[in-house]
DRENLUMLUM-307092 format. One line per 10 residues: number of its first residue (from 1); for each residue x, y negated, z negated of N, C-alpha, C. Coordinates in Angstrom, 2 decimals, m for minus. Atoms other than C-alpha are relative to their C-alpha. Last residue first. Example, Ala and Ser with C-alpha at 12.3 -4.5 7.8 and 13.67 -1.06 7.14 Angstrom:
2
2 = m0.82:1.19:0.06:13.67:1.06:m7.14:m0.77:m1.09:m0.73 ~ 0.89:1.19:0.00:12.30:4.50:m7.80:0.90:m1.20:0.00
! end
This chain:
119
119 = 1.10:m0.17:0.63:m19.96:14.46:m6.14:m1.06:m0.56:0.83 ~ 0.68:m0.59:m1.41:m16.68:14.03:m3.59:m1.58:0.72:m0.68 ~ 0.41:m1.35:0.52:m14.58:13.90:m6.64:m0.57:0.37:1.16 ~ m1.22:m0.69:m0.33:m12.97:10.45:m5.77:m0.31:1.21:0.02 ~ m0.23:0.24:m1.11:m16.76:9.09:m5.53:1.44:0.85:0.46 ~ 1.33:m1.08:m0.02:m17.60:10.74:m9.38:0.49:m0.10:1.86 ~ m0.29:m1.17:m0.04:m14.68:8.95:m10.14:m0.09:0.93:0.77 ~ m1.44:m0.22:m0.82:m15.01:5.57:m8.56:0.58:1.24:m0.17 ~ 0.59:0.39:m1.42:m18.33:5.63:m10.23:1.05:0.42:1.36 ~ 0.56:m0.79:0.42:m16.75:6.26:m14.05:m0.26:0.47:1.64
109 = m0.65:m1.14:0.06:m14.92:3.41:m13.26:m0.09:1.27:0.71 ~ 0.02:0.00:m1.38:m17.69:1.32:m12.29:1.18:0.82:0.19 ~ 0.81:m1.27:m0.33:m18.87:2.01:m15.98:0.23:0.19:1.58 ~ 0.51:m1.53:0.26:m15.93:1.58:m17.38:m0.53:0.28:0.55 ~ 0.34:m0.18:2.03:m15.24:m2.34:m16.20:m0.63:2.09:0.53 ~ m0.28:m1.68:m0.10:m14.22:m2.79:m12.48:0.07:0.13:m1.50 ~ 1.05:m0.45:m0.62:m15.98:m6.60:m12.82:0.20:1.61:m0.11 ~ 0.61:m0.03:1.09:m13.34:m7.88:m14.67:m1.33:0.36:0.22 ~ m0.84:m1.48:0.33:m10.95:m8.10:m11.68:m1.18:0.69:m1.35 ~ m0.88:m0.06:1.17:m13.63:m10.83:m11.29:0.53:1.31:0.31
99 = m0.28:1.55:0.34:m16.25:m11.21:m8.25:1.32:m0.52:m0.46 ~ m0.73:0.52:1.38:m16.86:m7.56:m7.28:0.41:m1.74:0.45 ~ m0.72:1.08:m0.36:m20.03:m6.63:m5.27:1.04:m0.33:m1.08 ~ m0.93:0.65:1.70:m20.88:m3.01:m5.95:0.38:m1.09:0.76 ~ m0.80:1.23:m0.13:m23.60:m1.29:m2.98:0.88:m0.60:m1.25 ~ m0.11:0.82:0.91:m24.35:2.49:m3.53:1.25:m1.30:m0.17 ~ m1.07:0.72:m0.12:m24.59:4.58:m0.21:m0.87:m1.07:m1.31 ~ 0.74:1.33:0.67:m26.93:7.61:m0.66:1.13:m0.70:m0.19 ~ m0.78:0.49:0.54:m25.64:10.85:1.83:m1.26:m1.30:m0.78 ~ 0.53:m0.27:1.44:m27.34:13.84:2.60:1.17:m1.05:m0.90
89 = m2.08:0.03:0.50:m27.76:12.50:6.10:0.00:0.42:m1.71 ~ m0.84:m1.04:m0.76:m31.34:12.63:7.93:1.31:0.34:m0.71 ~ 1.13:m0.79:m0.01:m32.37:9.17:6.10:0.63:1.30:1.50 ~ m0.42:0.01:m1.10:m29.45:7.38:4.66:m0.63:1.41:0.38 ~ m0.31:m1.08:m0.47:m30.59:6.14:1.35:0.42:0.32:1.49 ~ 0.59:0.29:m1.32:m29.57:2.70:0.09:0.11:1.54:0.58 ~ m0.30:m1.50:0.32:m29.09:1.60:m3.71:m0.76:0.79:1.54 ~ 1.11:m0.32:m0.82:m28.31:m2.16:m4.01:0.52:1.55:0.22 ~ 0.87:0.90:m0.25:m26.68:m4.06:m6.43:m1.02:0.52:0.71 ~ 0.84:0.18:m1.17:m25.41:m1.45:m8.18:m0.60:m1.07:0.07
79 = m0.86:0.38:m0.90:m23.01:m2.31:m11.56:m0.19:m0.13:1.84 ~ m0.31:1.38:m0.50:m25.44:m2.01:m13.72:0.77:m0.37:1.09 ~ m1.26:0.52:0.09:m26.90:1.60:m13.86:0.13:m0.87:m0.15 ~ 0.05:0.80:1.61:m29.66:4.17:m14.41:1.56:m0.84:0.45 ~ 0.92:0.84:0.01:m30.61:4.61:m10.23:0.67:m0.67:m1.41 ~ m0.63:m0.03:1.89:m27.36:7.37:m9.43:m1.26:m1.92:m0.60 ~ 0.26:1.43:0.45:m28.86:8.45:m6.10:0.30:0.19:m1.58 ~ 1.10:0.27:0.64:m27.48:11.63:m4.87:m0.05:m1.22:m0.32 ~ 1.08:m0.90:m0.40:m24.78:12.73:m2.63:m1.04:0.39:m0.70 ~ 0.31:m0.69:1.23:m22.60:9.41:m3.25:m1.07:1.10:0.95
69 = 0.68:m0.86:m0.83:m20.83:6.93:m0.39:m0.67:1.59:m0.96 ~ m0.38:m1.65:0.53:m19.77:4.25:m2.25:m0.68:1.23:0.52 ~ 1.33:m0.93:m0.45:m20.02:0.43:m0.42:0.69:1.48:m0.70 ~ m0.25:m1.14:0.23:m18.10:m2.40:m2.04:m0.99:0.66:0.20 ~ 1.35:m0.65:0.01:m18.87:m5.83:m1.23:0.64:1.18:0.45 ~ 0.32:m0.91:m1.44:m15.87:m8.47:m1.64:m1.13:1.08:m0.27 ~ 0.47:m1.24:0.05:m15.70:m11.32:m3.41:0.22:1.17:0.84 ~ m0.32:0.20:1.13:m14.60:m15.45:m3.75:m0.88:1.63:m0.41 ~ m0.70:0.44:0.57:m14.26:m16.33:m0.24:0.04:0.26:m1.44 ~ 0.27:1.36:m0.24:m16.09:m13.68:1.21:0.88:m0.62:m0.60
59 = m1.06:0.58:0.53:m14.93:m9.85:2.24:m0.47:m1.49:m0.07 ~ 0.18:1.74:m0.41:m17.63:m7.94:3.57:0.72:m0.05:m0.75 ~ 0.68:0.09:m1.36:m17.57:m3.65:4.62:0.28:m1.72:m0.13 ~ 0.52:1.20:0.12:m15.23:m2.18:1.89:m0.09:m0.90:1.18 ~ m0.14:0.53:m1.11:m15.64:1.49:1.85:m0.15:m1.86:m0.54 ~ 0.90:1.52:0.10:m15.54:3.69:m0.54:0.30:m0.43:1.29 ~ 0.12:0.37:0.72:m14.06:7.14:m0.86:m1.07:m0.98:m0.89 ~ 0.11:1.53:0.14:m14.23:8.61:2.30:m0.24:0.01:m1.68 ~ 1.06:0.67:m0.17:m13.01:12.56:2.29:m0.31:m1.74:m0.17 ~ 0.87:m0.78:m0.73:m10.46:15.22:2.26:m1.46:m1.00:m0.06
49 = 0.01:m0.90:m1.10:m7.18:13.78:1.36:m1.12:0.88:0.76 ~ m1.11:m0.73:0.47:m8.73:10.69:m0.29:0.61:0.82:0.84 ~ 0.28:m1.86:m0.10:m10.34:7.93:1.64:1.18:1.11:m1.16 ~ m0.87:m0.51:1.36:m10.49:4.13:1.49:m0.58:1.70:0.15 ~ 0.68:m1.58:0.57:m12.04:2.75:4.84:1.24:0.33:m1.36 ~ m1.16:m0.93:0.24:m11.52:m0.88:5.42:m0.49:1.22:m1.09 ~ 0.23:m0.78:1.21:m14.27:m2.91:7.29:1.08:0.47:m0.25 ~ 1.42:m0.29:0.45:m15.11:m4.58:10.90:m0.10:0.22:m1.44 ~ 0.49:1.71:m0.13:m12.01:m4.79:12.48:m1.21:m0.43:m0.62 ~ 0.82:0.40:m1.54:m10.80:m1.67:10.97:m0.08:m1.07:m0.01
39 = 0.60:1.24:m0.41:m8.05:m1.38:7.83:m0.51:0.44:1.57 ~ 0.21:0.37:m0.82:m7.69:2.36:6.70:m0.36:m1.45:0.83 ~ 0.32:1.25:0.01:m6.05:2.80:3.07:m0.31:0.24:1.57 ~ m0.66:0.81:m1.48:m5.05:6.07:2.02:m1.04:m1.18:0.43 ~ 1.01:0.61:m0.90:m6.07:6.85:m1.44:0.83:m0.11:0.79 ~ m0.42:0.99:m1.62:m3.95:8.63:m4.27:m1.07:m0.08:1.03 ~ m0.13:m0.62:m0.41:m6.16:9.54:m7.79:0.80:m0.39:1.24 ~ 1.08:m1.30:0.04:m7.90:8.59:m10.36:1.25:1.05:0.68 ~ m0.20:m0.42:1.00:m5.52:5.56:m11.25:m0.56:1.26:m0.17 ~ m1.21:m0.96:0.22:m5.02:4.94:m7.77:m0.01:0.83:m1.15
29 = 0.27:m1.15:m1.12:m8.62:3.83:m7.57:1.55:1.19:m0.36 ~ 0.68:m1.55:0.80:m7.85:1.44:m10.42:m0.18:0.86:0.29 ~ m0.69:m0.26:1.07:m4.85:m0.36:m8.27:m0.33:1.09:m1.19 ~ m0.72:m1.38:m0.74:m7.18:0.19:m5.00:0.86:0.23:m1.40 ~ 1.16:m1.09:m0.56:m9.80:m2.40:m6.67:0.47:1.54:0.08 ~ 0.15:m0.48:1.01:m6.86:m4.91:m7.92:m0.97:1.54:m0.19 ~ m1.06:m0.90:0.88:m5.68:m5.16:m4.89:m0.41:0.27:m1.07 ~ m0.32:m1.58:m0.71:m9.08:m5.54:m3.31:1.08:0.66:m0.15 ~ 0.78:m0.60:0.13:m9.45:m8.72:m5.68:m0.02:1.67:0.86 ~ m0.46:m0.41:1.27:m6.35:m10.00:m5.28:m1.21:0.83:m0.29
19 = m1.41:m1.31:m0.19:m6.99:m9.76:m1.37:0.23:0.34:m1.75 ~ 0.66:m1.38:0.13:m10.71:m11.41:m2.25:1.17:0.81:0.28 ~ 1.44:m0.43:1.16:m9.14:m14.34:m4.26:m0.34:1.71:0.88 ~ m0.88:m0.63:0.78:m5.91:m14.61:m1.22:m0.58:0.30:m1.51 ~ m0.40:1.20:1.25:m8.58:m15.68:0.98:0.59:0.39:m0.82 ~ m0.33:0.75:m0.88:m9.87:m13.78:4.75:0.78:m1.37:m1.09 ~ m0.28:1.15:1.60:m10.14:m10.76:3.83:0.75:m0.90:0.48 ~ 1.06:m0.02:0.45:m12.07:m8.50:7.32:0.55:m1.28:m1.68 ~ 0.40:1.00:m0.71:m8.73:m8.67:9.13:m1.74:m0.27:m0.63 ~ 1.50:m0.58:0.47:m7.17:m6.66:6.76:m0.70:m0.93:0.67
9 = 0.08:m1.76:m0.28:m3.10:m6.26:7.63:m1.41:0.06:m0.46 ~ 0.49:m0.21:m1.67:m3.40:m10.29:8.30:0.21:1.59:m0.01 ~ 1.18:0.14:m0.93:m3.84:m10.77:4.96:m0.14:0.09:1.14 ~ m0.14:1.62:m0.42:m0.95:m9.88:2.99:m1.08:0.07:0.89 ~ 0.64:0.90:1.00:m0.42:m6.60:0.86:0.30:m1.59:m0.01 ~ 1.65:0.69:m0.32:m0.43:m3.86:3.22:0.13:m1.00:m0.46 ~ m0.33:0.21:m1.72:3.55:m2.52:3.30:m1.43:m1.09:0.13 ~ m0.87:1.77:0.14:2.73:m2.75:m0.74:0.58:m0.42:1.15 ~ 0.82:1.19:0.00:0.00:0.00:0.00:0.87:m1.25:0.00
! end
């Protein structure tokens, strides 16, 4: 990742707030587990060795919007903003906007687990 860590390797972060912010993101991620990092033009895929992780689709000046790709709906929470099934697919994508490094608190942790796990 420290080859990555300037803005023109993510063409989607466009303010050195949401790069600290998506470093800080991959920093807890690591803590599960290693990720490979995909930047598109469009989004950057986070994957382990056998599957997507997360995904982060918008990057604004002061956030970015975290998508989790889960094989059930997890409804009791805070940290969802939005909870989106994907009809035909046995997937449910659970939106996280972070603001603050202080946003990846326990329970989004927990989330990033269950996602590294492939649950």
């Amino acid at each position: 990742m420290d080859n990555l860590r300037h803005l023109s390797a993510f063409p989607i972060i466009k303010t050195s707030h949401a790069l600290m912010l998506f470093d800080h993101f991959i920093t807890e991620l690591q803590k599960i587990g290693p990720v490979n990092i995909h930047p598109h033009k469009t989004m950057i895929s986070i994957a382990n060795t056998h599957k997507g992780v997360a995904y982060v689709t918008q990057a604004g000046k002061a956030f970015i919007h975290i998508v989790f790709p889960f094989k059930r709906r997890y409804d009791d929470n805070l940290c969802f903003n939005r909870i989106q099934e994907v009809p035909g697919r046995n997937t449910v994508y659970h939106h996280f906007r972070m603001l603050y490094k202080e946003d990846v608190n326990d329970e989004i942790r927990e989330f990033m687990r269950i996602a590294y796990q492939g649950c």
